[in-house]
C-alpha positions as CSV (number, residue, x, y, z in Angstrom):
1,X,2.3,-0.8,15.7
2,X,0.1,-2.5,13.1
3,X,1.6,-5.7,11.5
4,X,0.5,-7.1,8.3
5,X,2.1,-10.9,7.2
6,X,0.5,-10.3,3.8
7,X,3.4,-9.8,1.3
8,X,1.9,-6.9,-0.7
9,X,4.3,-8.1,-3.7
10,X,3.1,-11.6,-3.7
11,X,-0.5,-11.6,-2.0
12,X,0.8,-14.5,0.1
13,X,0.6,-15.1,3.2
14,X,3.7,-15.3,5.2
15,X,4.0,-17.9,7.9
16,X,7.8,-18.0,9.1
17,X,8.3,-14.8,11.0
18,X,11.3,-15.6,12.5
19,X,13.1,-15.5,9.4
20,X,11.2,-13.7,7.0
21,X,12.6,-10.1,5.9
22,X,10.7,-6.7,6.6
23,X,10.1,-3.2,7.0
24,X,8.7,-0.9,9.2
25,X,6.9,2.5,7.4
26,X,6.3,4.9,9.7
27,X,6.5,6.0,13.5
28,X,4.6,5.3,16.6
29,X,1.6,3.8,17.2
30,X,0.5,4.7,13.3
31,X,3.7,2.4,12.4
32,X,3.1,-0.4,10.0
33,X,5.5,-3.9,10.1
34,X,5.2,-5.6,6.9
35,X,6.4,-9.1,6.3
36,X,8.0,-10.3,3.0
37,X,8.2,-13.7,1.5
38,X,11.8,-13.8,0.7
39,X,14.3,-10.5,0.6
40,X,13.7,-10.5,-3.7
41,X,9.9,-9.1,-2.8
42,X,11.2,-6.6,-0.1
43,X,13.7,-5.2,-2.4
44,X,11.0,-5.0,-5.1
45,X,8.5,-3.1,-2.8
46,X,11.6,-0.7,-1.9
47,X,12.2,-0.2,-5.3
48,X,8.2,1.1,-6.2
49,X,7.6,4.6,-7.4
50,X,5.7,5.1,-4.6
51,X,2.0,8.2,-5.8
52,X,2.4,10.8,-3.3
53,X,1.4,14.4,-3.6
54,X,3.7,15.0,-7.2
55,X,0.5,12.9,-8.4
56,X,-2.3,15.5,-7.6
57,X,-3.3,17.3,-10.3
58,X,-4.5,13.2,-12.0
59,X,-6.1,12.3,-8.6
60,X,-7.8,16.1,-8.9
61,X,-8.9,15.3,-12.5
62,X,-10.4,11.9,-11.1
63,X,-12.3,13.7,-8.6
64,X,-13.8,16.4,-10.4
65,X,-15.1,13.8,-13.1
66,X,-16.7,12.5,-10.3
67,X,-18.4,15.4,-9.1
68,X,-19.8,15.9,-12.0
69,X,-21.5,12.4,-12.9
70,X,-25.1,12.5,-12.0
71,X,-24.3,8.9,-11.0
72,X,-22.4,10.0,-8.1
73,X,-23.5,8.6,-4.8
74,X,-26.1,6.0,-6.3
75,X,-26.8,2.7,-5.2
76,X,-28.6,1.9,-8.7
C-alpha cells in the first residue's frame, strides 16, 4: 500500500497521523492511503464527481487534436 500525507483538497501537508481522517482507494499492493487535514476536506474529496470512462469521447477529442498538430512530440 502506497500512502500519501498530502491532502489533495488542501495541498498541505499533513503531519498528525494519529488523528487525522482518511481513506483508502483501492485493493492490494496497488492500494492508496490518503491523509486528510480535518474530516470537512475528506468529505469534500468523497463528494468529487470523480472523470472515469463516461468522460471519453472529450479525452478522445483531446487526443486526436493532438495527433494531428505538427507540433506533436517537439522539444522546440
Amino acid at each position: 500500500m502506497r500512502i500519501t500525507t498530502t491532502d489533495p483538497m488542501s495541498l498541505n501537508d499533513v503531519t498528525d497521523l494519529e488523528n487525522a481522517p482518511y481513506l483508502v482507494e483501492g485493493q492490494g499492493d496497488q492500494a492508496i492511503k490518503i491523509f486528510f487535514e480535518n474530516e470537512q476536506n475528506r468529505q469534500e474529496y468523497l463528494e468529487m464527481e470523480m472523470h472515469g470512462s463516461g468522460d471519453l469521447s472529450g479525452l478522445n477529442h483531446i487526443f486526436d487534436a493532438m495527433a494531428d498538430n505538427p507540433n506533436t512530440g517537439s522539444i522546440n
